[in-house]
C-alpha positions, 0 to 999 in steps of 0.5 A, a space after each residue: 612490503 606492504 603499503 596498503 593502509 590499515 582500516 579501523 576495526 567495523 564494529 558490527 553491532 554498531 552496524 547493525 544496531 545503526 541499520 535496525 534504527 534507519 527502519 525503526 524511523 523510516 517505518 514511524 515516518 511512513 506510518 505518519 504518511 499513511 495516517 494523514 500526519 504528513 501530508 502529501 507535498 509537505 516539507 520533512 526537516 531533518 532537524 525537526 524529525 532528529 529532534 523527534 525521533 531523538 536520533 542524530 541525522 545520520 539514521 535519520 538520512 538512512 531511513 528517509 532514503 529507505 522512503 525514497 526507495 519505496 516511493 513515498 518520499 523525494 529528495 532533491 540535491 541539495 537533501 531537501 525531502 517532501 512527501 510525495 504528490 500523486 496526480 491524476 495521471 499517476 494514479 491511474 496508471 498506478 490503477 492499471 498495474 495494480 488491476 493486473 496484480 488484482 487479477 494475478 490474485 484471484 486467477 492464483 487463488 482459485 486455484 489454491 484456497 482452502 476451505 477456512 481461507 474462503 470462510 475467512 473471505 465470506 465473514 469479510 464480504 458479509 461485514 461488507 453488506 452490513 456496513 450502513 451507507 453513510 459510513 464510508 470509513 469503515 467500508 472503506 477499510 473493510 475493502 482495503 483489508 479484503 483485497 489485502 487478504 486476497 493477495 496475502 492468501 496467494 503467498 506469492 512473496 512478490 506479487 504480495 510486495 509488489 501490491 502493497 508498494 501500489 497500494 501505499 502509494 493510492 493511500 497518498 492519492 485517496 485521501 481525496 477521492 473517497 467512496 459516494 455513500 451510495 455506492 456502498 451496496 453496490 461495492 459490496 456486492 462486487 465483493 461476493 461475486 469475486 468470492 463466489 468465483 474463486 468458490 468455484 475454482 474459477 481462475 479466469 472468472 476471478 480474475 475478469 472480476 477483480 479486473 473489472 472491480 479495479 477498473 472500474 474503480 479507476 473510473 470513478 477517480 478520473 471522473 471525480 478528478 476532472 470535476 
């Protein structure tokens, strides 16, 4: 005889459709992250958010533990989620992994890029130098999307996750610690060297330089962090 109990019909879709909506939201809110609207440290009421969305809160808690798992939220016990904080020693070790993945990056290029890949780097790094000094924003930007780049044309699928997780998780940090004007020219010419040398098929010259470039990069943050 069997006694096993028999379960309700699952329905798929349903799953399916309750799945495709967790990453809807936890990709609206970790724009909202990204873009300043949440703020680091600040609190994310399930309420507030359900209301918002126009969710109920069972999505809701599907895609705030999707952010969990990224690193950009925490949640303690009792359900309570913050955005997260990123101190000084976090940053920078974050700094230090991602200058190896940096490095990864250009050793790997060099060895692969291909002739309208490296003009598209050129365009990228000539935009660079014409950037007038007193708009950080805009080089700031530019230097996010060339690095991006970089690792994207490796198509290496897990170095690309891998640095885009770090990088989401600098962004929370960097809202503070942005560029000095005068350091622009400076940046940019960083930027046509690291090109020149995956011109040349110089792994190991690439990746010394996106090495040094992030290092250097870490740098300046513990400086402006201790003052």
């Amino acid at each position: 005889m069997n006694t096993t109990a028999s379960l309700p019909p699952i329905n798929a879709l349903t799953l399916v459709q309750s799945a495709s909506l967790s990453h809807l939201v936890a990709d609206s809110i970790e724009e909202m992250i990204l873009g300043g609207t949440l703020r680091p440290g600040v609190r994310l009421n399930e309420v507030t958010l359900a209301q918002q969305f126009g969710i109920s809160r069972g999505p809701l808690r599907e895609a705030l533990s999707m952010l969990e798992g990224s690193g950009l939220i925490t949640q303690e016990k009792n359900r309570s989620a913050h955005v997260r904080q990123i101190s000084l020693a976090e940053a920078a070790d974050i700094y230090d992994v991602r200058a190896g993945l940096d490095a990864a990056a250009g050793r790997l290029l060099a060895q692969r890029i291909s002739d309208e890949q490296l003009q598209t780097l050129r365009v990228m790094t000539s935009a660079m130098h014409k950037v007038q000094p007193d708009d950080v924003d805009r080089f700031h930007e530019l230097n996010l999307r060339f690095h991006d780049t970089i690792v994207a044309m490796t198509g290496n699928a897990v170095l690309i996750d891998q640095y885009r997780k770090l990088c989401k998780l600098l962004v929370l940090f960097r809202r503070r610690n942005l560029m000095a004007p005068m350091a622009i020219p400076m940046f940019a010419e960083e930027h046509a060297t690291i090109v020149d040398f995956i011109a040349e098929r110089d792994g190991m010259g690439a990746a010394e330089a996106l090495f040094a470039h992030a290092q250097g990069g870490k740098m300046r943050m513990m400086k402006d962090g201790e003052m």
